[in-house]
matplotlib code that plots the C-alpha trace (Angstrom):
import matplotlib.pyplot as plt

x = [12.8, 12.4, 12.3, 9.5, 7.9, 8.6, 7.5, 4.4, 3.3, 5.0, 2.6, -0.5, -0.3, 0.1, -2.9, -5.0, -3.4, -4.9, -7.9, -8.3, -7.4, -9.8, -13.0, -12.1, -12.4, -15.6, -17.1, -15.8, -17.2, -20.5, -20.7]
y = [12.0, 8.1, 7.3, 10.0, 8.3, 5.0, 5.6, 6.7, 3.9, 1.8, 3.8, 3.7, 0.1, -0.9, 1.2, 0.0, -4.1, -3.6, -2.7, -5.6, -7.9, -5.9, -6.4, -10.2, -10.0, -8.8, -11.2, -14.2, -13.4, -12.2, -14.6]
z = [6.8, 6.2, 9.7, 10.6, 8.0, 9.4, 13.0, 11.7, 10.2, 12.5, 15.1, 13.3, 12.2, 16.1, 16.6, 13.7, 14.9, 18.4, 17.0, 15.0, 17.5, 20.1, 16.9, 16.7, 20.4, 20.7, 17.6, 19.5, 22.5, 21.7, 18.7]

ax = plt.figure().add_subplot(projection="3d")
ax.plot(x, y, z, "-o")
ax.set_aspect("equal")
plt.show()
């Protein structure tokens, strides 16, 4: 189905986003 499809990427790009953000976190304060 589309939206199975959907909600997973929907679910992993939140997941890989708040990793992202959590990385630029962690270079700006320890850089």
């Amino acid at each position: 189905m589309f939206w199975d499809k959907f909600s997973a990427i929907r679910n992993w790009w939140r997941v890989s986003e708040g990793a992202l953000l959590g990385w630029s976190f962690l270079g700006g304060a320890l850089g």
